[in-house]
VOTI-789258 format. One record per residue: residue in one letter; x, y, z of N, C-alpha, C in turn. Coordinates in steps of 0.02 Angstrom, whole numbers, plus 32768, in hexadecimal, padded with zeros to 4 digits. Layout:
BEGIN
AXYZXYZXYZ ...
//
This chain:
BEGIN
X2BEFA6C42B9E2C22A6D52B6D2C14A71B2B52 X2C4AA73F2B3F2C44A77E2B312C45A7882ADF X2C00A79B2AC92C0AA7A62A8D2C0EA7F72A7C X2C1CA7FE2A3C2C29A83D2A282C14A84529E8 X2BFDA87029C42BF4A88F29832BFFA86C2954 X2C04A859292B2C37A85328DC2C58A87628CC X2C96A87D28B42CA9A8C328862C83A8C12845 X2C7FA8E728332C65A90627F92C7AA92627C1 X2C7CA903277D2C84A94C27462C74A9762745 X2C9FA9CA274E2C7AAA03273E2C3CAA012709 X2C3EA9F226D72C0CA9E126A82BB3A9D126D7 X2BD0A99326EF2B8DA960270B2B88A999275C X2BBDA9B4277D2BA1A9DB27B02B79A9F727AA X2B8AAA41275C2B63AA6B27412B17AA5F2745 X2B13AA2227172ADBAA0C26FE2AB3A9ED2733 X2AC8A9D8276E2A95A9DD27AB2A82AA1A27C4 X2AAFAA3F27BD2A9BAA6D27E82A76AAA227D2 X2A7CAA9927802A57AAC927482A10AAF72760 X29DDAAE8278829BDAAF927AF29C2AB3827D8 X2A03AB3328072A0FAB6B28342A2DABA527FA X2A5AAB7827C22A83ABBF27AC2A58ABDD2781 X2A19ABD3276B29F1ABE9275329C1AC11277D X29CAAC0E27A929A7AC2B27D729D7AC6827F1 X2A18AC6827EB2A4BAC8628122A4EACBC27B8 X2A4CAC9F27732A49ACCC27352A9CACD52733 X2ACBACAC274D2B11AC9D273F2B31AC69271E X2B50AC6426F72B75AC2E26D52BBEAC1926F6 X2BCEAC4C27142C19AC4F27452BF9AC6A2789 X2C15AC4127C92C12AC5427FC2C3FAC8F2817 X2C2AACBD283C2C70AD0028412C39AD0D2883 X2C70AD1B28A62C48AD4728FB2C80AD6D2928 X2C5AAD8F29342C90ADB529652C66ADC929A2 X2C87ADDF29DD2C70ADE92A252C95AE1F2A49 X2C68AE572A492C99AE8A2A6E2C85AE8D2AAC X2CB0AE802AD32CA6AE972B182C9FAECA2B30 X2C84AEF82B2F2C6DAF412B452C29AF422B62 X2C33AF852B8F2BDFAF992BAB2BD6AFDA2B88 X2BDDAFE62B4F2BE1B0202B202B95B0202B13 X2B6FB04F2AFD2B28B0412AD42B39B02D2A8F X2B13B0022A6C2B19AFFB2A3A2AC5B00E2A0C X2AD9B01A29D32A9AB02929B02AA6AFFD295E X2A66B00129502A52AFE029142A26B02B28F0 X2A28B01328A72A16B062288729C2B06E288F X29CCB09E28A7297EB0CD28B2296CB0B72900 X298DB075292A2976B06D296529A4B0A0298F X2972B09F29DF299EB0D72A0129C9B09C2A30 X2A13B0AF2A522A38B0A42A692A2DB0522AA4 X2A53B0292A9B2A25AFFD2ABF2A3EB0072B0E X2A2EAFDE2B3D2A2EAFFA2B892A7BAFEB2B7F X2AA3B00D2BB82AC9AFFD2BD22AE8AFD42BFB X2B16AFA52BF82B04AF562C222B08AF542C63 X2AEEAF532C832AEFAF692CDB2B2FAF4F2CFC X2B44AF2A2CE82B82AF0D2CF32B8DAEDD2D36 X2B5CAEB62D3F2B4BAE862D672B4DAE3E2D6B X2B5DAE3B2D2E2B84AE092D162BC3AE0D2CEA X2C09ADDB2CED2C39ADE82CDA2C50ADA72CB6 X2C6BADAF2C632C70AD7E2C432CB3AD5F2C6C X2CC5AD142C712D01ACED2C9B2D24ACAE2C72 X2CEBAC962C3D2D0CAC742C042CDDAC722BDC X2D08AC412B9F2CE5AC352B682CFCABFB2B53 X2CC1ABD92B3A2CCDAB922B3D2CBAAB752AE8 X2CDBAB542AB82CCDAB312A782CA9AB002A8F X2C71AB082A5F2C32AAD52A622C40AAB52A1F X2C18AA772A172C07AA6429C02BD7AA7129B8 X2BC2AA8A29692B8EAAB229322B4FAA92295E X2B6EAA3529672B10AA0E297D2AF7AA2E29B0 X2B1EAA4329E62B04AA5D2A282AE6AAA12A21 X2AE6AAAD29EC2AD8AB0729F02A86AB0529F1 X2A64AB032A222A24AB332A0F2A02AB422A56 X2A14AB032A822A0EAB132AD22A26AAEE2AF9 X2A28AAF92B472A5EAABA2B612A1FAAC22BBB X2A41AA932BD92A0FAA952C152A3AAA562C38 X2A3AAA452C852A41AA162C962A2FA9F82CE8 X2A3CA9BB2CF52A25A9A12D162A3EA99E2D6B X2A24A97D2D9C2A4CA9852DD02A79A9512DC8 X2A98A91C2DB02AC1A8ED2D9A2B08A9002D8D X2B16A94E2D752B4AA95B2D5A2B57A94B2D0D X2B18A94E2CF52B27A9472C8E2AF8A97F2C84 X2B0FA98E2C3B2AFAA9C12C2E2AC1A9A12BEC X2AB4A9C02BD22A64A9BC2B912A6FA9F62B66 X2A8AA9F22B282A86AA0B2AEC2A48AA072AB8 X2A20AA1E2AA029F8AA142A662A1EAA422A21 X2A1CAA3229EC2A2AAA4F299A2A42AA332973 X2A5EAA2D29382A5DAA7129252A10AA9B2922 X29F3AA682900299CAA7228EC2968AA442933 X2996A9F9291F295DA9CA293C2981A9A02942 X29CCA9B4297829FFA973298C29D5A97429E9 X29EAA93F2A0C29F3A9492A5B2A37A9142A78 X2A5CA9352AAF2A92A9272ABB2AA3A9212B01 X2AC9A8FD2B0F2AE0A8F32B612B1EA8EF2B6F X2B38A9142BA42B7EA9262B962B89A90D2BFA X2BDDA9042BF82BEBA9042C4A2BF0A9522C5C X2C11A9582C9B2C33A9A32CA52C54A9C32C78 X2C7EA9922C502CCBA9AD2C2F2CB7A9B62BEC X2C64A9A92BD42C4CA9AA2B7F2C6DA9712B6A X2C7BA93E2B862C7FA8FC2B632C43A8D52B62 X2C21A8D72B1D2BF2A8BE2B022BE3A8822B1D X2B9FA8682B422B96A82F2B512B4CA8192B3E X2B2BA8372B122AF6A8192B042AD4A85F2ABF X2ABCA83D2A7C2AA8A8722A5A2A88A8522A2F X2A6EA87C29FC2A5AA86E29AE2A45A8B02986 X2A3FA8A1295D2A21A8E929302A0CA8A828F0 X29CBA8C428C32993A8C628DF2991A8AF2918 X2964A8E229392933A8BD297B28EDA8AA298B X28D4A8F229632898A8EA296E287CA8932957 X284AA86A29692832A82829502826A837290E X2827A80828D4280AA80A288A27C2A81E288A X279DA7FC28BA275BA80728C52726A82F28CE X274BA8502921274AA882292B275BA8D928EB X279AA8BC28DA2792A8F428A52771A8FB286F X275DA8B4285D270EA8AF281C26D9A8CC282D X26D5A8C3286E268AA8CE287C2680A90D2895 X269AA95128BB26A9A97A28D626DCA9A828AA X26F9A9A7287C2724A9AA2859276DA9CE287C X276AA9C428C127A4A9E628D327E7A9D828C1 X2814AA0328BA2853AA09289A2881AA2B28C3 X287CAA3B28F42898AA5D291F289EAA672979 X28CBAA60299F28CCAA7829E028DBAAA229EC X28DAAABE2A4328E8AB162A3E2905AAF72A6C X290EAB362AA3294AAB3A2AD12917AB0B2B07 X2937AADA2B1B2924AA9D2B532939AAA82B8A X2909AA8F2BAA2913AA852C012906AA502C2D X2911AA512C5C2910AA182C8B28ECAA1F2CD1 X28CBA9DD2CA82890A9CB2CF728AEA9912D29 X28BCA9962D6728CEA9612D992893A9262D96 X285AA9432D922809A91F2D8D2811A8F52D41 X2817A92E2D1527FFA8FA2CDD2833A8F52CAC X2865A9312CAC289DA8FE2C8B28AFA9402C4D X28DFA9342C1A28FEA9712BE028B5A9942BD7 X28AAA9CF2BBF2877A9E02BB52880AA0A2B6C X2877A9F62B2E2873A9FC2AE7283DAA222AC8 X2843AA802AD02819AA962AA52829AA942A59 X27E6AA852A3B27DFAA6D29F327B4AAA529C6 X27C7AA96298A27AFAABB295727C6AAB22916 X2794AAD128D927B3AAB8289927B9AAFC287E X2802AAFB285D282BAB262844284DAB362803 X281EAB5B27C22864AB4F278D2844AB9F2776 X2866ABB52796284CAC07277A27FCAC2A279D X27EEABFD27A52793ABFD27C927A2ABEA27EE X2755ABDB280D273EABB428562719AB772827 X2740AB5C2812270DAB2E27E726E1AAF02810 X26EAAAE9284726B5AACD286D267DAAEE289B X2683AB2628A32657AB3F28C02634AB2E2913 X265CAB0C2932265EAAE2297426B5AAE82970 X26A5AADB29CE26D6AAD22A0226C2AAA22A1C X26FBAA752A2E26F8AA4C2A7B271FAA362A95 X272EAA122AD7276DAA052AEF2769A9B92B02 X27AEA9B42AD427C5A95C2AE627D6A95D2B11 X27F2A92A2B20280BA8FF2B7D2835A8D22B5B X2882A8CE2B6B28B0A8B32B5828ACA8802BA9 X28E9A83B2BA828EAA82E2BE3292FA8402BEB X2957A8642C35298FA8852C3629C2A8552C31 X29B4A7EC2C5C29E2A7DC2C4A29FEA7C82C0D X29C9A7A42BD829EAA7762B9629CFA7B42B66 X29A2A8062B762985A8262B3A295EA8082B09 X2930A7D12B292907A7A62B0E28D9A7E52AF8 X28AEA7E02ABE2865A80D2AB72835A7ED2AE0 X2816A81C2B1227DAA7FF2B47278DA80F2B17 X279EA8402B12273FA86B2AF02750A8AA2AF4 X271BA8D32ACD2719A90F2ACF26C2A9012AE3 X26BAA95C2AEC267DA9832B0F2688A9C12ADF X2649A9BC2AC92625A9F72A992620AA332AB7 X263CAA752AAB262FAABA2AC825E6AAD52AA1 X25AFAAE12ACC258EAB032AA52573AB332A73 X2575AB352A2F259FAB582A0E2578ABA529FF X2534AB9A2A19251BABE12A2B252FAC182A57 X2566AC102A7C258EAC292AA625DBAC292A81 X25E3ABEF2A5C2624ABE12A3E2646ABE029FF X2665ABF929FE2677ABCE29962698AB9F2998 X26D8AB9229AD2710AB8529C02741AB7629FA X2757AB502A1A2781AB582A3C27BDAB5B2A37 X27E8AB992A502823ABA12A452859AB932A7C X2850AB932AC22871AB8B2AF12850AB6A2B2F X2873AB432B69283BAB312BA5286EAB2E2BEA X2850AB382C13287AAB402C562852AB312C97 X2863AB062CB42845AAFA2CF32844AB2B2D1E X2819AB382D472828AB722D842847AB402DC1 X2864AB5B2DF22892AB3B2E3D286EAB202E42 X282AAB222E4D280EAADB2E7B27F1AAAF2E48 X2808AAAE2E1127F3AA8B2DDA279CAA7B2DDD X2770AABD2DF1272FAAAA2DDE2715AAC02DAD X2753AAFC2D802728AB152D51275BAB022D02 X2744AB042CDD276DAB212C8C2765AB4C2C84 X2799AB762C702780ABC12C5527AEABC32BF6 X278FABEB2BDF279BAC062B94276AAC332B88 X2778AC432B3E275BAC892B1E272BAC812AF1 X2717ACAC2AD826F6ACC22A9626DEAD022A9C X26FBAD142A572706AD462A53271BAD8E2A85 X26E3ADB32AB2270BADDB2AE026F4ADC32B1B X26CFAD842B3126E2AD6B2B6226E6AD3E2B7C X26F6AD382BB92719ACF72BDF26DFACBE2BF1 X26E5AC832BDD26BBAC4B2BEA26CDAC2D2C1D X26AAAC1C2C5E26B9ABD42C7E267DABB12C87 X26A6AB632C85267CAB342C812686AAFE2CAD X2650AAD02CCF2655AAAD2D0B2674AA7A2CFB X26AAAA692D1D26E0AA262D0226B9A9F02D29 X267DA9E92D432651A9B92D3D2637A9A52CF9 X2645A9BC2CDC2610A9C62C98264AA9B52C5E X2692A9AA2C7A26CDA9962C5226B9A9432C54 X26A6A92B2C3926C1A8F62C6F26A6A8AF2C1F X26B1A86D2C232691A82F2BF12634A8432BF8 X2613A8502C3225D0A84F2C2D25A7A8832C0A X25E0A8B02BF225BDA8F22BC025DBA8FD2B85 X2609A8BD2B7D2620A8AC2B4125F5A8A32AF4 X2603A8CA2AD525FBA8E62A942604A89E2A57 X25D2A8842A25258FA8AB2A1E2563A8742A55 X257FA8532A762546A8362A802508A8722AD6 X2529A89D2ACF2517A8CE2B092516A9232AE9 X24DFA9362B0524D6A9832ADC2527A9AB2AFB X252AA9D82AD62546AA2C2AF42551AA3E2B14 X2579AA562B3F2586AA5D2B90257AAAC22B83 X2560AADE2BB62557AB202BB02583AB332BE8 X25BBAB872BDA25D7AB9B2C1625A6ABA92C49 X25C5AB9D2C9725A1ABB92CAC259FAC002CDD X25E2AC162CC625F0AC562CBF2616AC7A2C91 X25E7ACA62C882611ACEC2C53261CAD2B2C70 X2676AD402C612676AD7B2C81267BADAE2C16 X2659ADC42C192645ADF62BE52682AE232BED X26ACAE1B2BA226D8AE612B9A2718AE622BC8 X270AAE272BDD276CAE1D2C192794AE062BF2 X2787ADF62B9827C7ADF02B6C27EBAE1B2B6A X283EAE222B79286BAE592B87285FAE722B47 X2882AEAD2B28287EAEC92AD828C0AEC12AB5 X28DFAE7C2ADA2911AE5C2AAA28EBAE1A2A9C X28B1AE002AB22892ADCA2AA628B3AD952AD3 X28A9AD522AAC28B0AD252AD528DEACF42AAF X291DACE02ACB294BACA52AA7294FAC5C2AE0 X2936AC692B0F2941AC2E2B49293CAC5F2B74 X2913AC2C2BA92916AC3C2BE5292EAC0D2C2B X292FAC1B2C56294DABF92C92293FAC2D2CDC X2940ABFC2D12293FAC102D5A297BAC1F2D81 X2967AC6D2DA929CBAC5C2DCA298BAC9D2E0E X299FAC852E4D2997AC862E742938ACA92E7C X291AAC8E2E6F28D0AC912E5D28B5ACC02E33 X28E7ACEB2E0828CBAD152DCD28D9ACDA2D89 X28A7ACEB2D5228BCACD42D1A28DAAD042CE2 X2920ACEF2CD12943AD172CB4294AACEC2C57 X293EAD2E2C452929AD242BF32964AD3A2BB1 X297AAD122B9229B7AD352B6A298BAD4F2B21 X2997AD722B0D2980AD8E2AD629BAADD12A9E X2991ADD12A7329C0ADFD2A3F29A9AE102A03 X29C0AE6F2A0B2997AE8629D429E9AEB029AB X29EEAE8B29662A0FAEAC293A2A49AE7F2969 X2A7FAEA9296A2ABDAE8629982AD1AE9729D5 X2AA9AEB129FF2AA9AEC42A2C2A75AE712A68 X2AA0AE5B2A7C2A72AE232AAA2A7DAE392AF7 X2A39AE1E2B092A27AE362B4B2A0EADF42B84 X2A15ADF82BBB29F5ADDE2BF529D0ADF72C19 X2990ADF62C35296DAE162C5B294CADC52C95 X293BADFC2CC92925ADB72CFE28DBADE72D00 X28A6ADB32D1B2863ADB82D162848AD8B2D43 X282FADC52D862814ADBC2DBB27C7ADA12DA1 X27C9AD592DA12786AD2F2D8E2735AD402DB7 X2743AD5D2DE92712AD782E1026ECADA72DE8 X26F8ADC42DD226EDAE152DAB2717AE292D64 X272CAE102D60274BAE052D0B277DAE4E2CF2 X2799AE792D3627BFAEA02D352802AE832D22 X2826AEAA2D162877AE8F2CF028A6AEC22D05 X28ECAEA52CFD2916AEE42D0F2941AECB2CD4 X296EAEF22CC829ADAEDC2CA829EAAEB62CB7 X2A06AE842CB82A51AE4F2CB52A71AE732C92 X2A79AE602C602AC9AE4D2C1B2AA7AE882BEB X2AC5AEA52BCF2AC1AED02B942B0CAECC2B6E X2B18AEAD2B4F2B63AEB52B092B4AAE972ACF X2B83AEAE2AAB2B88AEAA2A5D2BABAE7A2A53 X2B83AE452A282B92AE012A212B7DAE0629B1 X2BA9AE0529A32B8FADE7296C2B93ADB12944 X2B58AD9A29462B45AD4A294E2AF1AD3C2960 X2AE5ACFB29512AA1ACF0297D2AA8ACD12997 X2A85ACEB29E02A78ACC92A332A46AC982A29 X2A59AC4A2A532A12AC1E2A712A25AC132A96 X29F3AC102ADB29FDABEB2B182A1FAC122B41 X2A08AC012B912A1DAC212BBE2A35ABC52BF1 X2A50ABCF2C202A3FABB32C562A7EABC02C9A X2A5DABB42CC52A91ABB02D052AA0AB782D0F X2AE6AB6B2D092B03AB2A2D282B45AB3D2D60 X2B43AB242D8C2B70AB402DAF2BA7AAF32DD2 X2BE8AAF92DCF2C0CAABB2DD02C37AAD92E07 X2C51AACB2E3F2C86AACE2E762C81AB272E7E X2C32AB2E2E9B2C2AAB892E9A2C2EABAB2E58 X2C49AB9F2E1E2C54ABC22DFC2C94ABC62DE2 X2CC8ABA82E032D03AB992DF72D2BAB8B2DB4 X2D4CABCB2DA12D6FABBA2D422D9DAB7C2D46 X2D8BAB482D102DACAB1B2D0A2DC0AAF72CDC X2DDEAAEB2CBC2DEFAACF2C6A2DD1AA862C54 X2DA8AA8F2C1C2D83AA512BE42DC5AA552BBC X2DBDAA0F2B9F2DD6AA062B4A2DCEAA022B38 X2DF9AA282B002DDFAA492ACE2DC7AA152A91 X2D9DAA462A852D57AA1E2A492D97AA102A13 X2DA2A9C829F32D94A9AC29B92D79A9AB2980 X2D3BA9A429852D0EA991294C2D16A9C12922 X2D23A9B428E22D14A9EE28B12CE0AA2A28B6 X2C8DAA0F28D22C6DAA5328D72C7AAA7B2909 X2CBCAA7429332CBFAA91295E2CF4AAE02943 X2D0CAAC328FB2D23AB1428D62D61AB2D28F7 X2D6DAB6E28E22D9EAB9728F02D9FABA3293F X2D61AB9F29562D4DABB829982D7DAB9829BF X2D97AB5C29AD2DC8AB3929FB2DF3AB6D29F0 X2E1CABA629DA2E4AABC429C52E43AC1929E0 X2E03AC1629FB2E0AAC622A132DD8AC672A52 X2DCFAC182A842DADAC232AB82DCBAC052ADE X2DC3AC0A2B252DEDABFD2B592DE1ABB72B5D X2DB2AB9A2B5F2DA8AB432B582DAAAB382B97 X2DA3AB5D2BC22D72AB4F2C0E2D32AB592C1F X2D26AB512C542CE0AB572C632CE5AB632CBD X2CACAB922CC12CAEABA62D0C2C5FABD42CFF X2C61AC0F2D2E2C44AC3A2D412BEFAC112D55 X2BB4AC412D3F2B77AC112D352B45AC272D2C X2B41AC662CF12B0AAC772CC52B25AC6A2C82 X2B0DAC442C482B33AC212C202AE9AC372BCF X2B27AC612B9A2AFFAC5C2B5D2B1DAC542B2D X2B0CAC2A2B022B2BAC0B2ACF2B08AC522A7D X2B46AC452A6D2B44AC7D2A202B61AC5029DE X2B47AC6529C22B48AC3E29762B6AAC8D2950 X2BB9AC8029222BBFACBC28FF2B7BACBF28B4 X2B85AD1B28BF2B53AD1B287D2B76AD5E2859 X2B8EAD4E282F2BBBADA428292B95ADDA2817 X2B9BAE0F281C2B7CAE4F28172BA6AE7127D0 X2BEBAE5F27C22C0CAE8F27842C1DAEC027A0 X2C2DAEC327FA2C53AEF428082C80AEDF2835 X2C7DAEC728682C98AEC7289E2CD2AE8028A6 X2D14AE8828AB2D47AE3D28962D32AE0B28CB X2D33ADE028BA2D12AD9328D92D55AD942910 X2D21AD76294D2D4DAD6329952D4FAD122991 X2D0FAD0129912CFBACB5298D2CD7ACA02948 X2CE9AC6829312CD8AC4828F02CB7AC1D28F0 X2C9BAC0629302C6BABCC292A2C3AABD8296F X2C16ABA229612BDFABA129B62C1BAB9C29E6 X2C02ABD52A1B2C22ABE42A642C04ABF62A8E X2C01ABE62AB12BF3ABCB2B132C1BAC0A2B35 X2BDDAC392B5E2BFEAC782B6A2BD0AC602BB9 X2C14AC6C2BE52C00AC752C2E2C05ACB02C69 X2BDDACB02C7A2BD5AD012CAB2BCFACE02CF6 X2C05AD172D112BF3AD102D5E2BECAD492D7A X2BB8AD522DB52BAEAD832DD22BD7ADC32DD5 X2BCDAE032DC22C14AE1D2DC32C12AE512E03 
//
């Protein structure tokens, strides 16, 4: 049976979500998205790159507020939402909701670990959603990372695994590599991977120490940072964003060299990357979002879905630029 959301009082939405908009320092949502390969600058920085133009925006898709923080999915044909803070979600092709909750994290789990938060999620064929964690209210108020294990069909909680936190603070994002032997994520300027042997119930946290990466590429964080990452034809490509200017870069894992993707002016904040690709890439029409947190946004996006480099933006207004989109939106790129 297909369940779906609740609607919600603006009031009681707010007040769940109180978290992000405190984090976002907005009381009203406002965003806008210019499509240009123009440079853009922020004051005293110099000009940001120019967008190589290798990828080409093809739609834009209304999400709800819960889905906003990362998305990832399976070979099944459903997709995996985590947010606003600490929801997780399961959707068909068409974003008809078929499995969710917010809270997610366990009661337990969050007593004891104090996590309060997921980042942008990914998916293991081996072991299943993959839930980087961390605690969040202005700080790092836990001081540890680690990654849960959802199960992909019912999103049961399996266990989490402790990131070592002498290497770690936090985890903010996680991504399988193609042959699903490694995890990779960040800290600070660089790239962690870790043996997805070492994912697994037998290094499950606390009753099992710390798992250590067991590779670091030093300083392969692009210098828009890191919002999600994801795999598209054996580079790992990283979304990030400094001021309002958001970027893509792919990162040859061998050697931790990078080139440039996506460079535009988005204003808003970016989470999550992923490739999903449906009939090649083929534009095709969803329907349109309902739910109240889904906002103004059903009203100024195409409400399809196609292409298959995919990043989701949250508006955050700047006090300059007139709003395109008013709520979380689902931005898709195809090769251009």
């Amino acid at each position: 049976m297909v369940t779906r959301y609740p609607v919600l009082p603006e009031g009681l939405l707010r007040r769940m979500c109180k978290p992000l908009f405190l984090r976002l320092g907005a009381a009203a949502i406002v965003a806008a998205f210019a499509a240009t390969s123009l440079p853009a600058t922020t004051s005293g920085a110099a000009p940001a790159p120019r967008d190589p133009g290798t990828w080409k925006l093809v739609t834009t898709t209304s999400i709800r507020i819960f889905y906003y923080q990362g998305m990832t999915q399976d070979d099944q044909g459903h997709f995996f939402f985590d947010g606003v803070d600490n929801g997780l979600f399961k959707t068909d092709a068409s974003f008809n909701q078929v499995a969710g909750t917010t809270p997610y994290i366990p009661a337990d789990v969050a007593a004891r670990d104090k996590y309060n938060h997921i980042g942008a999620i990914g998916y293991s064929k081996k072991v299943g959603v993959l839930l980087p964690m961390e605690c969040y209210n202005g700080t790092n108020c836990a001081n540890t990372g680690a990654i849960g294990v959802a199960d992909p069909v019912s999103l049961a909680w399996e266990y989490e695994v402790k990131l070592d936190p002498a290497t770690i603070k936090k985890a903010m994002w996680a991504t399988a590599s193609p042959n699903d032997k490694l995890l990779w994520t960040s800290s600070g300027n660089n790239l962690l991977a870790y043996d997805m042997a070492d994912i697994s119930s037998a290094h499950s946290w606390p009753a099992h120490a710390a798992i250590k990466p067991v590779k670091i590429l030093k300083n392969a964080v692009p210098p828009s940072g890191v919002d999600g990452g994801a795999f598209y034809k054996g580079r790992l490509y990283l979304a990030g964003t400094v001021g309002n200017v958001h970027q893509v870069w792919s990162i040859d894992t061998s050697n931790g060299t990078r080139r440039l993707e996506i460079s535009r002016t988005i204003v808003g904040e970016q989470e999550g990357i992923d490739f999903i690709s449906q009939d090649q890439g083929k534009v095709h029409p969803v329907p349109i979002c309902s739910d109240p947190s889904c906002g103004a946004a059903t009203h100024y996006t195409t409400n399809s879905f196609g292409g298959l480099l995919h990043l989701m933006v949250m508006p955050q207004p700047d006090g300059k630029t007139p709003a395109t989109y008013a709520a979380a939106t689902l931005l898709s790129f195809a090769p251009g």
